[in-house]
N, C-alpha and C positions, 0 to 999 in steps of 0.2 A: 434180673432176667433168668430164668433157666430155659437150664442147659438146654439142651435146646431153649430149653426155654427156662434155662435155669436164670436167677438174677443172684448179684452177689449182694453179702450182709452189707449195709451200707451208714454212712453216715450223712442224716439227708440236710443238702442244700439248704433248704429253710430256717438249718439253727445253724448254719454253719457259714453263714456272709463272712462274717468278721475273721471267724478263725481261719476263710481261703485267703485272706490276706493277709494273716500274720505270716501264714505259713508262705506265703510269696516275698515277705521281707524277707525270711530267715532264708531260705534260698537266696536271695539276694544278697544277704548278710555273709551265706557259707561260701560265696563263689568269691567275693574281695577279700577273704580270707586267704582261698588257694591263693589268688596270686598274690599275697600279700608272702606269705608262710611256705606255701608252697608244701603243705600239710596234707596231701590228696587224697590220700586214702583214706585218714578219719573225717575229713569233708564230704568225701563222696559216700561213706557208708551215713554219715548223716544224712544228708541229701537222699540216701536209698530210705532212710526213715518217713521222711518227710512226704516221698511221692507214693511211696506205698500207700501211704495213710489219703492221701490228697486226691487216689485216685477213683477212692469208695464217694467222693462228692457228685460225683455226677449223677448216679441213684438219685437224688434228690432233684433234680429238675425236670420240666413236662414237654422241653421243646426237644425233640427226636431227633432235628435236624442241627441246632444250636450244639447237642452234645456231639454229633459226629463227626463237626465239624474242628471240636477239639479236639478230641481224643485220640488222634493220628500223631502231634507233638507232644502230646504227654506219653506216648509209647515207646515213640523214639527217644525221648527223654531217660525213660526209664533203661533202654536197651546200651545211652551214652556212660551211664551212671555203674550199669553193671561192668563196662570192659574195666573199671579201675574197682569195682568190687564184687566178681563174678562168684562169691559167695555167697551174697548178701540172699538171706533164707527170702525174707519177710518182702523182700525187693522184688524176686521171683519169683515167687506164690502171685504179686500184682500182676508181672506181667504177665501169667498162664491164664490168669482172672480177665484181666483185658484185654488180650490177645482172643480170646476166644468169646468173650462179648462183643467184641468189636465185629468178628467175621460173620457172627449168627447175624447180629441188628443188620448192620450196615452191608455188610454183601452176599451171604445166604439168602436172606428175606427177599430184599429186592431181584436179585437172582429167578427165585421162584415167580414174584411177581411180571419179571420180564417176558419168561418163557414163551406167554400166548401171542408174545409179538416179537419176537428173535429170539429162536430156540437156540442159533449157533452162539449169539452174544450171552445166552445166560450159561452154557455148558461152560464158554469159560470163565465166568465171573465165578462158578462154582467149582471151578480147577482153585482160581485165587484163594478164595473161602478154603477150601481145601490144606492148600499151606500156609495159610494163617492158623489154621485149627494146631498143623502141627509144629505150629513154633511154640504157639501156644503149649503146644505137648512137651515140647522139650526144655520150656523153661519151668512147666509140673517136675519133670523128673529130675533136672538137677536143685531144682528144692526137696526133693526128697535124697539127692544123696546120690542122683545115677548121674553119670557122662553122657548124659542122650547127645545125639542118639546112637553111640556107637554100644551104649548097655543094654539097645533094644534086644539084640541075636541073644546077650547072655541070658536076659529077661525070659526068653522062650522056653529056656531048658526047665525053670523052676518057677513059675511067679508066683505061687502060693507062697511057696517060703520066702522069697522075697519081698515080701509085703507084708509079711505075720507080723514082725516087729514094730512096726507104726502105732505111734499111741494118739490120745484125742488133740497131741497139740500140732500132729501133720495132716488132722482132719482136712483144712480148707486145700489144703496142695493135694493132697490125694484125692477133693472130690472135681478142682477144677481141671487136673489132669485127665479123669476122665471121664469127662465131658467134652475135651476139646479130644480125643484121641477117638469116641464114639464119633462124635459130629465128623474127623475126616475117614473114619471107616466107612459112615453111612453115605460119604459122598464118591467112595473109593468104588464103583464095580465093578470097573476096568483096572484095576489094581490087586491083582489075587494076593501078593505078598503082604499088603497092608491087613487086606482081609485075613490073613492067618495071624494077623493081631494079638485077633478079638480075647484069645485065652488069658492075654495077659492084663485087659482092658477086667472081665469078669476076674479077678485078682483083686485089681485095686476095687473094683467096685464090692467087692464080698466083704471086705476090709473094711470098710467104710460104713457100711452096713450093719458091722456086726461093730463098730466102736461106736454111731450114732446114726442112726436110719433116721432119725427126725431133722437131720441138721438143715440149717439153713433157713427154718421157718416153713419145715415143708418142701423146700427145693428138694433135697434128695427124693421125696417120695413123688414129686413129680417127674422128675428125671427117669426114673425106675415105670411110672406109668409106661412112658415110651421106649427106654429100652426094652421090657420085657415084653411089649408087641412085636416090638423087631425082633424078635429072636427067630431063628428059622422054625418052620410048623409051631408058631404060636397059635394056638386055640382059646376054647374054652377056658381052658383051667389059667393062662395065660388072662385073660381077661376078666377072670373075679379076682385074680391079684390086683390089677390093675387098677380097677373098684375098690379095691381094702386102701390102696396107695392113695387114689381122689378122696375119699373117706377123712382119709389122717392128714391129708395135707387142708381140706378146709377144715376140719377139727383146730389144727396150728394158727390156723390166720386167719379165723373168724368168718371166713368165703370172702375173703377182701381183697385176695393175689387171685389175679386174672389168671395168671400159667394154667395153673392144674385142668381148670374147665376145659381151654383150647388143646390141652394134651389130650384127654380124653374125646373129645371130640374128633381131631387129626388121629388116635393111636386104634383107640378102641369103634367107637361108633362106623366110622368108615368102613373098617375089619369086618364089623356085625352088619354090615348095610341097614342100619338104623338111622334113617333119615331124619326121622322127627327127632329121636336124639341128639342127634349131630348138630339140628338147629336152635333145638331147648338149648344146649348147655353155651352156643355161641349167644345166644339172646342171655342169657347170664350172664358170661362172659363180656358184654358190652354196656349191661346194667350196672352194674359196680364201678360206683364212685372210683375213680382213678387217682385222682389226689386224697384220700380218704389216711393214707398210711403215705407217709414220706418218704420212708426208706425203702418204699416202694414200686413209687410213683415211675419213675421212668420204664419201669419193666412193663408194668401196669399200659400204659398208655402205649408200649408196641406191640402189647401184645392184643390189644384191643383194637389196635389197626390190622394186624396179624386175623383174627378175627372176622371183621369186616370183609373183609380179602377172602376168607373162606367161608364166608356167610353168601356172598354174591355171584361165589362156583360152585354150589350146591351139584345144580344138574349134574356137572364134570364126575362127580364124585358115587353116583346111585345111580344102579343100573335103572332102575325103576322111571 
């Protein structure tokens, strides 16, 4: 999914039956260990091995409702695992990953969807969504190295320089921190403090950019469609970026990730009130074999419901 509408790299379901249950023995195996030894901490940093890895499987499935339904005790799981190894890098980096896939799919989207029929119940579904994003946030930044969130105020004085030194192997924590730190800005606008952020948010995100603009399969450059519409007095010049970014992200994936189209369409065509654009690229958007790529499929198919959804509010959207 990306970020917004971002999805993470995955290892898809399909080739992975057998090996989700090895990796449920050896969980099994590492827990009668503890209490056998009473060994915690290199149990539990294994155990951070094993869920980090275990939680890229769900990419690979097509049922939207089946994954969300799990994915609430593999979180907490993961959150059990860090208090006995709240360094575990690779552990953290999951849960900033899933922490923030979780709030966009599961309660942003729906949020949105509610609004036309209880505006008061989705304001606070998207309060919720809101502090998921920034737990999400702060389990990004103590994989990179900060005490979030009490390193946010330090963060303000400098974040260029504190972000220079990051090389290609804190890529994924650096892109999914902000991603979840955008998502609770853009839902923040009653929130000026959060909103004075953003500097540090355009930090990591420069960083990232300039170690791997293509990362993800495209994700970043679809991320980047939408932030850089959101920018305030985004125009024109704003919008042939945006174009260069849908460009290079079907260039990556063959035009086989759903994201990119519904970002341009939500970022860009609405901005332009290009109606017929808006609906050409959501008719793409819904064309595209879903199961076609595995390790893409679950992103794929909400975001093709996502789609749907804004293929059927047209009117809402154009003055016209």
């Amino acid at each position: 999914m990306t970020s917004t509408t971002a999805s993470a790299p995955s290892t898809p379901l399909a080739h992975g039956g057998s090996a989700h249950w090895r990796r449920v023995r050896i969980l099994v195996a590492l827990t009668s260990i503890t209490l056998a030894c009473g060994c915690t901490q290199l149990v539990a940093s294994s155990m951070g091995n094993a869920l980090a890895e275990e939680s890229l499987v769900y990419a690979g499935d097509s049922d939207i409702e089946l994954v969300g339904a799990a994915i609430p005790f593999g979180l907490k799981t993961m959150e059990t695992v860090l208090l006995q190894v709240p360094e575990h890098r690779a552990l953290l980096t999951a849960a900033a990953r899933g922490f923030t896939q979780y709030a966009y799919v599961y309660v942003q989207l729906p949020a949105d969807e509610l609004e036309d029929s209880d505006v008061q119940a989705a304001y606070r579904q998207r309060g919720r969504a809101s502090r998921l994003f920034l737990r999400a946030r702060d389990y990004g930044l103590r994989s990179l190295g900060f005490d979030a969130p009490g390193s946010v105020t330090t963060l303000r004085t400098g974040p260029e320089r504190a972000f220079a030194g990051f090389g290609s192997e804190d890529m994924e924590a650096l892109y999914w921190t902000a991603i979840a730190w955008t998502a609770a800005i853009a839902l923040a606008k009653d929130e000026p403090a959060l909103i004075g952020e953003l500097p540090i948010v355009d930090a990591i995100i420069q960083r990232a950019v300039t170690l791997n603009v293509d990362y993800d399969d495209g994700g970043l450059h679809t991320f980047l469609i939408s932030y850089g519409m959101g920018q305030p007095g985004a125009g024109a010049q704003a919008a042939e970026i945006a174009e260069q970014h849908f460009r290079q992200a079907l260039k990556l994936t063959d035009g086989e990730r759903v994201a990119p189209f519904v970002a341009m369409a939500e970022s860009v065509a609405i901005a332009k009130q290009q109606r017929r654009e808006f609906e050409h690229l959501l008719e793409q958007a819904i064309a595209i074999d879903a199961d076609s790529r595995a390790e893409w499929r679950l992103a794929n198919h909400v975001m093709q419901r996502r789609a749907r959804w804004l293929l059927a509010r047209s009117d809402r959207y154009f003055l016209e």
